[in-house]
C-alpha positions in Angstrom: -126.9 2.4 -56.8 -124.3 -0.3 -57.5 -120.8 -1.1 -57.3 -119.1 -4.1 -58.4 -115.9 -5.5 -56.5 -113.3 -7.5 -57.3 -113.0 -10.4 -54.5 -110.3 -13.3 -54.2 -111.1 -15.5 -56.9 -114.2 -13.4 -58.1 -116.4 -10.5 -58.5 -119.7 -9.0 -55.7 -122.2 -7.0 -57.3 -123.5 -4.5 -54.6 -127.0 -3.4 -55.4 -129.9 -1.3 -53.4 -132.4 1.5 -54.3 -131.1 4.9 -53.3 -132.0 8.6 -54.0 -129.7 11.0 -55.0 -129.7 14.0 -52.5 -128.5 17.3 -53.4 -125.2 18.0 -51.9 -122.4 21.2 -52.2 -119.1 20.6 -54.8 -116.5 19.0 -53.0 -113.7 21.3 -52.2 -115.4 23.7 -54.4 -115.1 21.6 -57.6 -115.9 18.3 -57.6 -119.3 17.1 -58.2 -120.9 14.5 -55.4 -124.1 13.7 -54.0 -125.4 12.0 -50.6 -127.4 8.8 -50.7 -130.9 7.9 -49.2 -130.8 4.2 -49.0 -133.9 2.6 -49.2 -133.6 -0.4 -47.0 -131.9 -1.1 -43.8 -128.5 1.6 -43.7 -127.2 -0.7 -40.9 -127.2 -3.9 -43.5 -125.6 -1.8 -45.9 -123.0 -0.8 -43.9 -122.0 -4.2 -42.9 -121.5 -5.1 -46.3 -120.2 -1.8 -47.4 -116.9 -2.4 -49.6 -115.8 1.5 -50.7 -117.3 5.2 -49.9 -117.7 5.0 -54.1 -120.6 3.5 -55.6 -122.1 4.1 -59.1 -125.7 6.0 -59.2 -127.6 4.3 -62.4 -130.6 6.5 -62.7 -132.9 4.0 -64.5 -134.4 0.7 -63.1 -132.0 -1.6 -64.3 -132.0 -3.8 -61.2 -133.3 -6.6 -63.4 -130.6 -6.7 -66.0 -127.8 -6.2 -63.2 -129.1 -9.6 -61.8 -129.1 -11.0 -65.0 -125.5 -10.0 -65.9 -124.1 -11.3 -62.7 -125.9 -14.4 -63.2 -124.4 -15.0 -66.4 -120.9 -14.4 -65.6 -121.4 -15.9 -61.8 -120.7 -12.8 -59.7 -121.9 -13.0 -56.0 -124.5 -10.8 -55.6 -125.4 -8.3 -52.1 -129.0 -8.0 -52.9 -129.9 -4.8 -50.5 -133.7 -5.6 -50.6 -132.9 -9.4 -49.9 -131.0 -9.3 -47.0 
């Protein structure tokens, strides 16, 4: 699960490991899941940006890192905190 924000002067890549949970259309027609954080959900929430995060349902933790290397984004590392 990931979201990338836009900071003063910059860009923070969010990243953890999260299971999507089955959850009911929202107001009957919009699709949305819950999240199972794996990790620490207090840490998360004190670094929590916005209820809307991206669910990438591949490992592509690796190549996120990589990217935000690259163009120098900070980087909330879930599992690293």
């Amino acid at each position: 699960m990931t979201r990338l924000v836009e900071t003063i002067g910059g860009y923070q890549l969010h990243i953890t490991r999260a299971n999507a949970m089955k959850s009911e259309l929202r107001q009957g027609k919009f699709p949305a899941v819950f999240a199972k954080i794996d990790g620490d959900l207090k840490e998360f929430q004190k670094h929590l940006m916005a209820n809307h995060y991206a669910f990438i349902y591949a490992d592509v933790r690796a190549e996120l890192l990589e990217l935000a290397g690259l163009l120098k984004w900070d980087v909330v590392d879930y599992e690293n905190l």
